[in-house]
VEXNU-313207 format. One line per field, with one value per residue: residue number from 1; residue in one letter; x, y, z of N, C-alpha, C, O in turn. Coordinates in steps of 0.001 Angstrom, whole numbers, plus 524288, in hexadecimal, padded with zeros to 5 digits. Atoms other than C-alpha are relative to their C-alpha. Example, Ala and Ser with C-alpha at 12.3 -4.5 7.8 and 13.67 -1.06 7.14 Angstrom:
residues 2
seq <- 1 2
type <- A S
n.xx <- 8037A 7FCCC
n.yy <- 7FB5A 7FB5A
n.zz <- 80000 7FFC4
ca.xx <- 8300C 83566
ca.yy <- 7EE6C 7FBDC
ca.zz <- 81E78 81BE4
c.xx <- 80384 7FCFE
c.yy <- 804B0 80442
c.zz <- 80000 802DA
o.xx <- 80790 7FEFB
o.yy <- 8049D 80896
o.zz <- 80299 80383
***
This chain:
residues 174
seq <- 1 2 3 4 5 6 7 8 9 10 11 12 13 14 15 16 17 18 19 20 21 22 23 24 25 26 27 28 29 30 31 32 33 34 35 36 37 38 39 40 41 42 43 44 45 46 47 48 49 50 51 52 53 54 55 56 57 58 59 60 61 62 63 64 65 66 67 68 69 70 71 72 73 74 75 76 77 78 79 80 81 82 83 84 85 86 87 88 89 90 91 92 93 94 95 96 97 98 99 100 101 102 103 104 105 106 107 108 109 110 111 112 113 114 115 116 117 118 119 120 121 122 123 124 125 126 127 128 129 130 131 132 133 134 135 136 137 138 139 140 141 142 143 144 145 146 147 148 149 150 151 152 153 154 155 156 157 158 159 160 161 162 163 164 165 166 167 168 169 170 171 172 173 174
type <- X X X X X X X X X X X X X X X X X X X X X X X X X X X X X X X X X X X X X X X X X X X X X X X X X X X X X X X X X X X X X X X X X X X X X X X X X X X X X X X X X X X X X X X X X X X X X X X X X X X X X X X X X X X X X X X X X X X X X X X X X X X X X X X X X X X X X X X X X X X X X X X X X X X X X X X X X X X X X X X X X X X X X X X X X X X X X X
n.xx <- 8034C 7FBDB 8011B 8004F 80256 804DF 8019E 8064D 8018C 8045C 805E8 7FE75 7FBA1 7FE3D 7FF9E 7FE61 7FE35 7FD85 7F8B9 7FB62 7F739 7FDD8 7FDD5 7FD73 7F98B 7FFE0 80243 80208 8039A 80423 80426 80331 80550 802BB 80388 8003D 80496 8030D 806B7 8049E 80197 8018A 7FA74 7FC68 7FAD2 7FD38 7FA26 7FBC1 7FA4F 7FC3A 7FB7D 7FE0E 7FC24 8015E 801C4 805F1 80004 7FF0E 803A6 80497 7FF7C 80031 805FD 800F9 7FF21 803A3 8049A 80077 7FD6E 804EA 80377 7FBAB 80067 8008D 804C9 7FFDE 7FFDF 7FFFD 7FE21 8002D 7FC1E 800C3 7F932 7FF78 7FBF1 801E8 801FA 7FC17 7F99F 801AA 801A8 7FBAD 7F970 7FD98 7FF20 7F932 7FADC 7FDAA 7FB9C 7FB41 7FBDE 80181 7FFBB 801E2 7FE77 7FC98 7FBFF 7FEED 80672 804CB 7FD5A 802D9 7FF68 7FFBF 805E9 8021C 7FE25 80519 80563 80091 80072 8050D 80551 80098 8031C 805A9 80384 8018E 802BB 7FD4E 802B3 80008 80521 7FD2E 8002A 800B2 804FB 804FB 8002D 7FFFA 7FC59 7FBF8 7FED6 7FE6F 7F974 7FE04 80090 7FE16 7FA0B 7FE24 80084 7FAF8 7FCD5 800BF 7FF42 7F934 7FEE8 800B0 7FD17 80213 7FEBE 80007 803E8 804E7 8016E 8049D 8024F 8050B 8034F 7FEBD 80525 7FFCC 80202 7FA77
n.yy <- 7FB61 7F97D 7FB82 7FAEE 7FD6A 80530 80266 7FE53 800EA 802F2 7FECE 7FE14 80243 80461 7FEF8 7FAC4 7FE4E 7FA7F 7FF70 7F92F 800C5 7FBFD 800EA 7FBE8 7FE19 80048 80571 7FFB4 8047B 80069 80414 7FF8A 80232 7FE7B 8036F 803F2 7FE91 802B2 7FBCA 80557 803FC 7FA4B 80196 7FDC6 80127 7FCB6 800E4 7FB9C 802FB 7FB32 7FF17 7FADB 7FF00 80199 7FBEB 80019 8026E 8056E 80214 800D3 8036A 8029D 801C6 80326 8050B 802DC 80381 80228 8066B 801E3 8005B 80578 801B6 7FB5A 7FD82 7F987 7FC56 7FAC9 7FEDA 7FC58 7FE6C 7F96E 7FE86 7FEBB 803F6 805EA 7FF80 800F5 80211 80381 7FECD 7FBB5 80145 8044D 802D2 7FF25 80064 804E5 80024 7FFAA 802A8 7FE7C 7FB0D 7FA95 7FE41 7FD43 80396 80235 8036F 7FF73 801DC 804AA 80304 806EA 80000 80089 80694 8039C 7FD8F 7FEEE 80692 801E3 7FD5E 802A6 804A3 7FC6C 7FBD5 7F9FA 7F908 7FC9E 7FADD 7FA91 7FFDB 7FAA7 802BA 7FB68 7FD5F 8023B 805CE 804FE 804A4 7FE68 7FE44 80287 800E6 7FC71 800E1 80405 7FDD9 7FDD3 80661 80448 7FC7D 7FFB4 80452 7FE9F 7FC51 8019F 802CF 8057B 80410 7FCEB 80335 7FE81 80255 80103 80336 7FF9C 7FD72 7FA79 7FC8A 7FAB1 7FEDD 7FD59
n.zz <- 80000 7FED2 7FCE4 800CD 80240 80269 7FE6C 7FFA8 7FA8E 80189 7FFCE 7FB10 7FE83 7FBFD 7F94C 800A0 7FA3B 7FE30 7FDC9 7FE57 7FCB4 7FBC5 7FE20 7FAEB 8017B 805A4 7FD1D 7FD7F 7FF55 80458 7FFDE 805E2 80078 8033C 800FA 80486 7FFF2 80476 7FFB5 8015D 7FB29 7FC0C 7FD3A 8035F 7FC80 8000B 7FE79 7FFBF 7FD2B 8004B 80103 7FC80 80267 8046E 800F6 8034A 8045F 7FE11 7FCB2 804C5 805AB 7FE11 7FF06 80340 7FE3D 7FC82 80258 803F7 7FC98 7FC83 80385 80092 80406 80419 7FEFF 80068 7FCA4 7FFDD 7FA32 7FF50 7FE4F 80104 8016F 8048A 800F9 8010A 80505 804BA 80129 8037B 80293 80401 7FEFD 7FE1A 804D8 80269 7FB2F 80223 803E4 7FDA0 7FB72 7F9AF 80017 80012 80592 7FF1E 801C3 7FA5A 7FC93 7FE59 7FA48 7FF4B 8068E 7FE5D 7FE9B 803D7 802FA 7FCFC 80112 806C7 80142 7FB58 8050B 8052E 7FEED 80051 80201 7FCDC 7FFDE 7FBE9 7FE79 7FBBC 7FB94 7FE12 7FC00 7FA17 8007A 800C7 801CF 7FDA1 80048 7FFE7 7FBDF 7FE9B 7FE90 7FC56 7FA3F 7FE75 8007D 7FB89 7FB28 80028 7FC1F 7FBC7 7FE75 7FFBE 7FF21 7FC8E 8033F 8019C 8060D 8060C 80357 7FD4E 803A6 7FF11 8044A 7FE06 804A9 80123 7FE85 800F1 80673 8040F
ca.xx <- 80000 8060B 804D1 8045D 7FE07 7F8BD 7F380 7E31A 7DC58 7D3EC 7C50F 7C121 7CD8B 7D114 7D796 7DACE 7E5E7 7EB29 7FA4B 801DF 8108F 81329 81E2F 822F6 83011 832DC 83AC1 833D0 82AE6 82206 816D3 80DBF 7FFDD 7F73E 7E7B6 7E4AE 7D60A 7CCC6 7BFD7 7BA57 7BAA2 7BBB8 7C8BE 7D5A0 7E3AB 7EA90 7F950 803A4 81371 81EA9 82C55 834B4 83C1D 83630 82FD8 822FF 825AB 82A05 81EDE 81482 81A54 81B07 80AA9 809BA 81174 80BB5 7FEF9 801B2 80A39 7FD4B 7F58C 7F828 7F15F 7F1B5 7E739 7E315 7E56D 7E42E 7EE21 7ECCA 7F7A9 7F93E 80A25 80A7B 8184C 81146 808D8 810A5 81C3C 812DD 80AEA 815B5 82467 82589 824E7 831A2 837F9 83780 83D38 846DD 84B71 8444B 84A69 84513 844AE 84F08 8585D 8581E 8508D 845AA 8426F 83B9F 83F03 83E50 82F85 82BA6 8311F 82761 81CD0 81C7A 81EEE 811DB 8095B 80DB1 805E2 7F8C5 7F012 7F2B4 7ED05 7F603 7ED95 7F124 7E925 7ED2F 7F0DF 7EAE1 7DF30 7D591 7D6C2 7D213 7DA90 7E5E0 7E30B 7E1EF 7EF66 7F51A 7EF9D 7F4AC 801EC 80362 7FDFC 808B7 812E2 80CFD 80F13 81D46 81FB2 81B93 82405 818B3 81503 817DD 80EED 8015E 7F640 7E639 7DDC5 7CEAE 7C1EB 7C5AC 7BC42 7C329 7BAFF 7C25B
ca.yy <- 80000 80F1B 81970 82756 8310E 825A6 82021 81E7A 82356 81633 81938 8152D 8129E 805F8 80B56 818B6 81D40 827BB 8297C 8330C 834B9 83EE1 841B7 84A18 85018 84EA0 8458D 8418C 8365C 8330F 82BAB 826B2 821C0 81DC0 8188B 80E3B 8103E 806A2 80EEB 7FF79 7F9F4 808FF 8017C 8082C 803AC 80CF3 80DF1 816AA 815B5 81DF0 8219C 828BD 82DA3 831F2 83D84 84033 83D3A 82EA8 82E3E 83299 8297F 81F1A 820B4 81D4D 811F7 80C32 80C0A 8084E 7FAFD 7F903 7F728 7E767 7E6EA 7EEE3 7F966 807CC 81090 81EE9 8238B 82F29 8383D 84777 845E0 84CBD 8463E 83744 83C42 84164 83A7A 83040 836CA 83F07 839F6 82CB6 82977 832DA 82EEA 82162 82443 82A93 820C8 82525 833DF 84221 848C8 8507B 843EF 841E8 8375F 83529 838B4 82DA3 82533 817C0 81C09 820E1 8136A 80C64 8153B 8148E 804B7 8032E 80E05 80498 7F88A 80141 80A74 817B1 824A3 82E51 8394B 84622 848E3 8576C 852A8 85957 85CA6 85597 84947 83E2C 8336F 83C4C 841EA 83588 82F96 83B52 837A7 82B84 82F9C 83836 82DA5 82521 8305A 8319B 823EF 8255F 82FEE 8293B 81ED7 81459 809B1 81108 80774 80996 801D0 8028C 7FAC9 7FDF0 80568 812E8 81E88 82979 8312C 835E3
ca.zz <- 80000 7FF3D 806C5 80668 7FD2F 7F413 7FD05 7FC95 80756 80957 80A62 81615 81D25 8221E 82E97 83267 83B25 84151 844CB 84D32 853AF 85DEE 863C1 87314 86E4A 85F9D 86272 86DAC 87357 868FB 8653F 85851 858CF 850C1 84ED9 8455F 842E4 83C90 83852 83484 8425A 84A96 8509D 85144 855F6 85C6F 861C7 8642F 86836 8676E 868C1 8735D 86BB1 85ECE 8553A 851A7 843C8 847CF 85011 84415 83A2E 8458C 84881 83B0D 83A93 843DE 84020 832E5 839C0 84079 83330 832B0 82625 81928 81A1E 817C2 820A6 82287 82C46 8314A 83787 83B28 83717 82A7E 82A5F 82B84 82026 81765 81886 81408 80B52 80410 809DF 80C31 7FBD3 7F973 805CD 80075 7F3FE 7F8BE 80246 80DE2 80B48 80A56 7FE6B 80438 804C0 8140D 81B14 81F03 82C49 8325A 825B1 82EE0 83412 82754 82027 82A07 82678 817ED 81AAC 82500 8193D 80DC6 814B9 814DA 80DB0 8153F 81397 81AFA 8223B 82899 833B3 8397F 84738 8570B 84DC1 85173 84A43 85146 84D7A 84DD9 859CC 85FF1 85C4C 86072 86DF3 86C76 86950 873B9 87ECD 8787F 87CD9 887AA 88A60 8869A 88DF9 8989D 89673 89328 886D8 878FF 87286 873F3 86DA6 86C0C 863EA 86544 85EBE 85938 85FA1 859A4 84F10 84378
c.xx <- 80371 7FB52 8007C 7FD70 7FCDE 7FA89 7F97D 7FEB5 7FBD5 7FADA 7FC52 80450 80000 800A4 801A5 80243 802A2 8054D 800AA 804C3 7FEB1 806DA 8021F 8062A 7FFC4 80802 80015 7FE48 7FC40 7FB98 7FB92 7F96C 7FDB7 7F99F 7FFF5 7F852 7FC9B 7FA2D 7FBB8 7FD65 7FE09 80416 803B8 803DA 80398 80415 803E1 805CC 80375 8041A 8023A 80287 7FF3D 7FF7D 7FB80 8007B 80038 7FA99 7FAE5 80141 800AC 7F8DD 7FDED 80239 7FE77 7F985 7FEC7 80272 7F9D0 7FD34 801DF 7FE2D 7FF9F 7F991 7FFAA 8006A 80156 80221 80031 80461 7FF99 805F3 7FEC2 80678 7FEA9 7FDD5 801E0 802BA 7FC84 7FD33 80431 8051F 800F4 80034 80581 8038B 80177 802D5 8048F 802F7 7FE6B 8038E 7FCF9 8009F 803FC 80536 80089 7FC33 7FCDC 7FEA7 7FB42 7FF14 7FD31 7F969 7FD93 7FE2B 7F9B8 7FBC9 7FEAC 800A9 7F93C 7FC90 80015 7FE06 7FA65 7FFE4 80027 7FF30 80111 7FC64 801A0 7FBD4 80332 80047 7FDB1 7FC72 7FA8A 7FCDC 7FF9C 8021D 80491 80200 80100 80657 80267 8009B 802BD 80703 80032 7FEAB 804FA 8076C 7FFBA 8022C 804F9 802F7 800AC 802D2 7FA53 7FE0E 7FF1A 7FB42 7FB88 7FB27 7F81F 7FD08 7F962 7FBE6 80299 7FB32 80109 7F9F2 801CC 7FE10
c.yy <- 804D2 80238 805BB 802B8 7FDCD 7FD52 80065 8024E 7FA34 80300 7FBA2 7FCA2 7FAE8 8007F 805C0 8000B 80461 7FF0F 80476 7FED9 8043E 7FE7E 8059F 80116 7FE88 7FFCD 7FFC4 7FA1C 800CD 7FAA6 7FEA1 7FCCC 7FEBB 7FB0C 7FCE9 8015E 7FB10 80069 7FA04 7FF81 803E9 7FE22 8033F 7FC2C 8045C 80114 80587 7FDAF 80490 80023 8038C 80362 80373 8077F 7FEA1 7FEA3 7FAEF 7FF67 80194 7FB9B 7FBC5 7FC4A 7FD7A 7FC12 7FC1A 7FE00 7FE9C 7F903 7FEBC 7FD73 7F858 7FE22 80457 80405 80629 8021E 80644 801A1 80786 803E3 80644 801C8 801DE 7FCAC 7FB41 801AF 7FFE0 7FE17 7F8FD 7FECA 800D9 7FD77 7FBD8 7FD16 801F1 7FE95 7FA4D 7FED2 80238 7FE22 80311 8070A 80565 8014A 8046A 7FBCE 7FE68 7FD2B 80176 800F9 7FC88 7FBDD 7FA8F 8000D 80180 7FC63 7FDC5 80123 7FD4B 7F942 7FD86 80413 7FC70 7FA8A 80268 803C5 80534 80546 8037B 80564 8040B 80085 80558 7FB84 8047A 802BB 7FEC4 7FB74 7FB47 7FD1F 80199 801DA 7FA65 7FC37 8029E 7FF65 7FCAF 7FF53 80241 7FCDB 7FBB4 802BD 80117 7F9F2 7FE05 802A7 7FCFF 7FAFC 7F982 7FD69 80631 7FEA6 801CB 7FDE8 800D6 7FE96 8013D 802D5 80637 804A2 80389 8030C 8032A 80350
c.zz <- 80000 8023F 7FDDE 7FBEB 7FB16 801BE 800D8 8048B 80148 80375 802B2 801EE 801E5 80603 7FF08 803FB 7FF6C 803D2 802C4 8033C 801CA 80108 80592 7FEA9 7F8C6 7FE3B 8064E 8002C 7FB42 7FF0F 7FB0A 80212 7FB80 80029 7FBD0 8011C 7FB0F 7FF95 7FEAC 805EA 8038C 8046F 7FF43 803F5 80107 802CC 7FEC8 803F5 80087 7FF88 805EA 7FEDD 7F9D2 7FEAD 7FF85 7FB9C 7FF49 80206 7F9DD 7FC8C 803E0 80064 7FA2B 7FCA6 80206 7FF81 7FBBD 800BA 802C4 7FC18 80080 7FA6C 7FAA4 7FFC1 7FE8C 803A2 8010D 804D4 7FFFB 80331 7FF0D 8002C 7FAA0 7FE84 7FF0A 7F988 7FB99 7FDF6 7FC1D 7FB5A 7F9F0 800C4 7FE7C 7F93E 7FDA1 8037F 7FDF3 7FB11 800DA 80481 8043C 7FF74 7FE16 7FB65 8008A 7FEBF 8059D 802E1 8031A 80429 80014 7FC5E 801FB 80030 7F99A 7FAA3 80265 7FE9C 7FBE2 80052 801DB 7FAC5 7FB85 80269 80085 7FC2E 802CB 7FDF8 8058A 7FF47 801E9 802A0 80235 80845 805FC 7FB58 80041 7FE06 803E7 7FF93 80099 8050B 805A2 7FE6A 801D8 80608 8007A 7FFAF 8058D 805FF 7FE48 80238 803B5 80284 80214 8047C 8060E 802AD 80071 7FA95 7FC83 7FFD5 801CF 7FB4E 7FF8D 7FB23 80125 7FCA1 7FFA6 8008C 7FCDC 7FC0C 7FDB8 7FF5B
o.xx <- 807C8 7F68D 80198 7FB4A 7F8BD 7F685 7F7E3 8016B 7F793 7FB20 7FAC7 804C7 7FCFF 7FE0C 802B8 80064 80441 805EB 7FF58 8067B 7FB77 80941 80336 809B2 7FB9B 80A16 80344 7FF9C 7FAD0 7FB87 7F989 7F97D 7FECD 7FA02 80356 7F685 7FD48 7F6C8 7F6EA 7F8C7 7F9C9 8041C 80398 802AB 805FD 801D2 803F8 8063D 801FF 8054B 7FFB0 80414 80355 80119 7F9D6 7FDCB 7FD58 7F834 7F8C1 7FD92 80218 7F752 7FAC1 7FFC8 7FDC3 7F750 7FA35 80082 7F976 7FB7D 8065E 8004F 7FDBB 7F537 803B4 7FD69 80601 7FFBD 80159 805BC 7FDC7 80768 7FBE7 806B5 8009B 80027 80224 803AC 7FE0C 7FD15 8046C 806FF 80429 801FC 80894 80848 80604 805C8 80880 8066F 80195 8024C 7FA95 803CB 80474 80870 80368 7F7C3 7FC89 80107 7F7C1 7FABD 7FA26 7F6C4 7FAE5 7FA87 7F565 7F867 7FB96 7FECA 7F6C1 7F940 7FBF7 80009 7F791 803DA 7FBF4 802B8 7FEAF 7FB8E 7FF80 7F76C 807FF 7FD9F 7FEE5 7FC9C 7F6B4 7F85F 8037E 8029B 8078F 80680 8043D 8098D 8047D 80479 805B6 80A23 800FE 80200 8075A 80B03 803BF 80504 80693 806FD 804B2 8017D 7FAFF 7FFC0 7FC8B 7F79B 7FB43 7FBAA 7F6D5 7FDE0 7F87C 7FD40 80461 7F796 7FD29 7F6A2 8038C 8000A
o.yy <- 8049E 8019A 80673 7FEFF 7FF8F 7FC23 80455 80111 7FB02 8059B 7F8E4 7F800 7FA78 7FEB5 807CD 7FE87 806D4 7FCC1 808F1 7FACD 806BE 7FA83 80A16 7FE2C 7FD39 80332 80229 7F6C5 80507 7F63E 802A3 7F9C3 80154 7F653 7FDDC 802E2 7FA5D 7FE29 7F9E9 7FFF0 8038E 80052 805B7 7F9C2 80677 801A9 80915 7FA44 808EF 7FD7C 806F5 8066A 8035D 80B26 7FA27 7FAA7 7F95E 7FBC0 7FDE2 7F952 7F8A1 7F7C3 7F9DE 7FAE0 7F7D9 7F9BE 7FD4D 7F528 7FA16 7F94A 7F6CA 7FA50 808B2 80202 808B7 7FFE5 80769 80198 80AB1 8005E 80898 805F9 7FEAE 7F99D 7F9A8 80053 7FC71 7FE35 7F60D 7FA9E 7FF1C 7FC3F 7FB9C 7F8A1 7FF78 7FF34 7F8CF 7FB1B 7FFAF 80048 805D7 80907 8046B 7FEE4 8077D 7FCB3 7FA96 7FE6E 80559 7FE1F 7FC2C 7F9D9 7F7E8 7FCF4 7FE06 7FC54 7FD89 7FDC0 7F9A5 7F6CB 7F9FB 8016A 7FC05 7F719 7FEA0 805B5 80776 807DC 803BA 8081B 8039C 7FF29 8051F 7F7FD 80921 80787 80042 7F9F3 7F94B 7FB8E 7FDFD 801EE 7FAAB 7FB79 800D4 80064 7FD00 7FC64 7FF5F 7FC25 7F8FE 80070 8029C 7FA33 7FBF6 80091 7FD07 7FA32 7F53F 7FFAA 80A2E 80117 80446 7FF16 7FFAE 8007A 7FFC9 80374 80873 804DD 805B0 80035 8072C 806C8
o.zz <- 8020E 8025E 7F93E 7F9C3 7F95D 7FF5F 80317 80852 7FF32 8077D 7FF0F 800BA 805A0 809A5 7FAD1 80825 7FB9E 807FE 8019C 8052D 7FF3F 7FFCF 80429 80023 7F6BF 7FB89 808FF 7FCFA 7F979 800FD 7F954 805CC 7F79A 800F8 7F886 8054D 7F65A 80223 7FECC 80731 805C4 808B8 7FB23 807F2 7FD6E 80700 7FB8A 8074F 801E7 7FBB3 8082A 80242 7F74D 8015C 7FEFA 7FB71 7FBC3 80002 7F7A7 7FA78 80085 7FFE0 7FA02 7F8AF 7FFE6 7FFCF 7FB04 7FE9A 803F0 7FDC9 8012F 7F86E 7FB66 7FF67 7FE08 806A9 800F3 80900 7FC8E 8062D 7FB42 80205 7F86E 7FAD0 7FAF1 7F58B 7F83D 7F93F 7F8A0 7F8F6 7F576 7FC83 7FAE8 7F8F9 7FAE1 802F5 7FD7E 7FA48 7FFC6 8070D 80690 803A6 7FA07 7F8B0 7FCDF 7FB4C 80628 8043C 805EA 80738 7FCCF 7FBE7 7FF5E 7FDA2 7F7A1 7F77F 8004C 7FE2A 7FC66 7FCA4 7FFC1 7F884 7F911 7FFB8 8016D 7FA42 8036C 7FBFA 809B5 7FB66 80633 80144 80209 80A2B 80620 7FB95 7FDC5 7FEDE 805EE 80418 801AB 806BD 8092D 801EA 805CA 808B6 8043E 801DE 80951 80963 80177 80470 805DD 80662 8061E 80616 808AF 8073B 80290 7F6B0 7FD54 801C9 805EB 7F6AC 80409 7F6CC 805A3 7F80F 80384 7FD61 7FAFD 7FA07 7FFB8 7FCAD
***
């Protein structure tokens, strides 16, 4: 399957999720989330982890990682995200970065080349339709990862589990 600016939106989605990365310092403790949403059943899976160590950029292109590794079978999915970096880089970047050997059109690598590799490996097993979502406006699915990000720093911070896991019906409304 490909990704990025080809890519259909499917009509109605399969699953829909929503990604996000934080991070306290830049670099800092950090943390990614993200829902998995399935509008069939009104289930979602939802998880978050982190880093002690990390950026926010790592941590956005991490949340969606993650819940693309979650998918266990080929599928559509409309992920959603308020990184204009996740977006683009997948929309617009990640087709010249690969011809040029993972470099810039300047000639200097990539940053986050290793996380972006992973990306562009976990989008070419699915159907995705990369969203912008403006982020802290109000978006329900956005605003909740957010929460859940920052409870996973909190967690950190605190020093208890990264990991963090919930499986159950989805109340939000979009």
């Amino acid at each position: 399957m490909t990704s990025g600016p080809r890519t259909p939106n499917p009509e109605p989605p399969a699953l829909i999720a929503y990604t996000d990365g934080g991070c306290r310092g830049n670099p800092g403790i950090g943390s990614w989330a993200f829902a998995l949403v399935n509008p069939a059943s009104g289930t979602a899976l939802e998880r978050s982890g982190g880093e002690r160590e990390t950026t926010n950029n790592r941590m956005e292109l991490t949340g969606a990682i993650e819940v693309l590794k979650a998918l266990r079978r080929e599928v559509a999915v409309v992920l959603h995200s308020d990184s204009e970096y996740v977006i683009k880089g997948m929309r617009e970047w990640v087709a010249g970065w690969k011809r040029r050997g993972w470099r810039k059109s300047d000639g200097k690598p990539v940053i986050n080349a290793d996380l972006w590799q992973a990306l562009d490996a976990e989008a070419a097993r699915h159907t995705v339709h990369w969203t912008w979502v403006r982020g802290h406006a109000g978006h329900a699915g956005n605003e909740h990862v957010d929460q859940l990000c920052n409870e996973a720093m909190d967690r950190m911070a605190a020093g208890g589990d990264i990991l963090w896991e919930r499986r159950g019906p989805w109340t939000l409304t979009l």
